[in-house]
N, C-alpha and C positions, 0 to 999 in steps of 0.2 A: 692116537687121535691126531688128526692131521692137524698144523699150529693154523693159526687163522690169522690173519694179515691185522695189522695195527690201523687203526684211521685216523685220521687227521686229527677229529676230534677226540679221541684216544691222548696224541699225542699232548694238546692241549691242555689234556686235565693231568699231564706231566708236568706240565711246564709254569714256571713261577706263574701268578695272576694279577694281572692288574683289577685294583678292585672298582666293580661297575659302578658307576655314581644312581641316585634313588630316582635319578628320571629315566637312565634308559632303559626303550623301549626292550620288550621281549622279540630275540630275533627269530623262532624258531615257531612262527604263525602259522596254523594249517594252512593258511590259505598261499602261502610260498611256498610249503613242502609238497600240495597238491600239483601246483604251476609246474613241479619239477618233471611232472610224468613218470614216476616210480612206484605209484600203487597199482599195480599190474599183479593180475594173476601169477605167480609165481611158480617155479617148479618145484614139484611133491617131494622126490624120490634122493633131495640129497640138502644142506644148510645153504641159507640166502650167501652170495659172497659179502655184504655189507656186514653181517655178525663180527664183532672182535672177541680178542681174547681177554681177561680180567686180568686187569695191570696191578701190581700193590696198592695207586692211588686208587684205584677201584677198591680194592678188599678195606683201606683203611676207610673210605667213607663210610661203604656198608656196615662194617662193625660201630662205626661212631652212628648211625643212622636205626640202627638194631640192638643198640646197648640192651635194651629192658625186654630181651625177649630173644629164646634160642633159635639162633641161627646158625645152619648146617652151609659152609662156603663149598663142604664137595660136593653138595648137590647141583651146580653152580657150571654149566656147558661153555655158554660164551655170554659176550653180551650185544642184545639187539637193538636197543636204539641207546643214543646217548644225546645229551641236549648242545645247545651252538659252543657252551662251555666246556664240553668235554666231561662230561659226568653220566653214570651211568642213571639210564630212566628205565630200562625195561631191561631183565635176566634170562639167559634161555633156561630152563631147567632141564635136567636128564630127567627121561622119565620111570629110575629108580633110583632109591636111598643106598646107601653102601650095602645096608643086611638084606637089598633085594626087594624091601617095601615098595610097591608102586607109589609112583608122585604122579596125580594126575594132570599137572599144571603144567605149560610148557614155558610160557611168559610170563613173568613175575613182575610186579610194576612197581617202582624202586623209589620213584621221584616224589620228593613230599610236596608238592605244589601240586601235579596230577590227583595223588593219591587221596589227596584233599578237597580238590575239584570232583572228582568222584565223587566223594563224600556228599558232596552238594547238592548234587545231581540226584542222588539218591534219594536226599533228604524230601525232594522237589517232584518223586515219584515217576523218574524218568526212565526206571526198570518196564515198568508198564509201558512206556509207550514205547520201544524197543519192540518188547514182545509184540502189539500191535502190527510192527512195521516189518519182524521176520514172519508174521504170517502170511504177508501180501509177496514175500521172496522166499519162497518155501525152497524153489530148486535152487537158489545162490547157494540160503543156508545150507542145504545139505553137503552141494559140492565143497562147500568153506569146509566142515564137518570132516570128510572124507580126505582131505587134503592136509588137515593136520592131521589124523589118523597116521599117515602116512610119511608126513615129516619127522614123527616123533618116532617112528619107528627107525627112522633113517637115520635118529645120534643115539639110537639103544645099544648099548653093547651084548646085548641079550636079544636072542632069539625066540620075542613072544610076540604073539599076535594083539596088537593093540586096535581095539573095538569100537572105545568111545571116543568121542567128538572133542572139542576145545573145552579145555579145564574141568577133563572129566561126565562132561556133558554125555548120558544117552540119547541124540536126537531124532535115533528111532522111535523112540518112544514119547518123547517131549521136546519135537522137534522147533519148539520158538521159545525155550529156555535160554534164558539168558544169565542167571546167577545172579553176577554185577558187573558197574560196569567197569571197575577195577581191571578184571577180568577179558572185558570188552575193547577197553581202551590200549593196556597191555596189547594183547594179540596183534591189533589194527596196526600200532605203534614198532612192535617189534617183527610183524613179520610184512607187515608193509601191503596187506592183502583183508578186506573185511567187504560183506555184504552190505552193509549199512556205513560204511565211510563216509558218506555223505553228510547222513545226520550226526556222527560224532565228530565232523568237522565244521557242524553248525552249533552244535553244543558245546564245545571246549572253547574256539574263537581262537586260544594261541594255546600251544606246547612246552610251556614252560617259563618260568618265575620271570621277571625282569633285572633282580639281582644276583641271583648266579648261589642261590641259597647253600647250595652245596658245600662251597670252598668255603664257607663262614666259619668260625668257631662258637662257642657256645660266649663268647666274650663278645664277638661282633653282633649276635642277634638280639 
């Protein structure tokens, strides 16, 4: 597998931290990651070059983050988004387990301030109005569809023909499924490419904690 380049904010989440004070602001606001001009349709046919690889301070959070529930780290490709702190927030996944089990998921969403914003969202019935909104962009959804079909084919090490849509989705069939927006958020997040970006950059507001929740220990929270 080809190494994948380290990033800044890789490096970051190496590097001693200075710890954030409880006012500052969250730096990593959709509405400055928008301004950047990076969520551009993307190429299918091989990995975003923004994806890094999983450093140790990567694998020791995730395991402190996943204590109470098995987590498999070689399912684990690279990772695709990380926050201004250098922590990982979205996982690529392979899409097979070692014995060969399909993983339908290709982004995995890591960050417990998002993960919990979801939650929110959810709670608030926000699944519904998604669906709503991919029925009014039926042809984006599909090429979104078709295009991670494609991606995911592109880190397999296996020569299978891969069918279904983002996280498993059939959207031949249930073509404004949306699951959740875990799921939703993830993808946008990690592959930098989403039909509906707009409205999950009017529902999140920022990308991530204002304290840097990550680096904390179970002593500092």
């Amino acid at each position: 597998m080809k190494k994948l380049p380290t990033s800044v904010n890789q490096k970051k989440s190496e590097a001693p931290k200075e710890k954030p004070g409880p006012d500052k602001p969250a730096k990593n606001r959709v509405e400055d990651m928008i301004a950047k001009d990076t969520f551009k349709e993307p190429a299918a046919d091989h990995p975003p070059a923004f994806w890094t690889p999983l450093s140790d301070g990567d694998i020791a959070i995730l395991r402190n983050r996943n204590s109470r529930r098995r987590f498999d780290l070689s399912i684990i490709y690279a990772v695709a988004a990380r926050c201004s702190y250098g922590f990982p927030q979205v996982l690529v996944c392979r899409p097979h387990r070692r014995l060969g089990t399909p993983f339908p998921t290709m982004f995995w969403l890591t960050c417990p301030f998002l993960d919990r914003k979801c939650g929110e969202l959810e709670s608030l019935r926000k699944i519904g109005e998604l669906e709503e909104l991919f029925m009014t962009r039926h042809t984006e959804v599909s090429i979104w569809h078709e295009r991670y079909a494609l991606l995911r084919k592109s880190i397999s090490a296996k020569e299978t023909d891969i069918s279904t849509g983002v996280g498993g989705i059939n959207w031949r069939d249930v073509p404004n499924a949306v699951k959740c927006l875990h799921l939703q958020v993830a993808t946008w997040l990690g592959w930098r490419y989403h039909p509906a970006e707009d409205w999950l950059k009017e529902q999140l507001e920022v990308t991530e904690c204002a304290c840097g929740i990550c680096g904390k220990t179970d002593d500092d929270q």
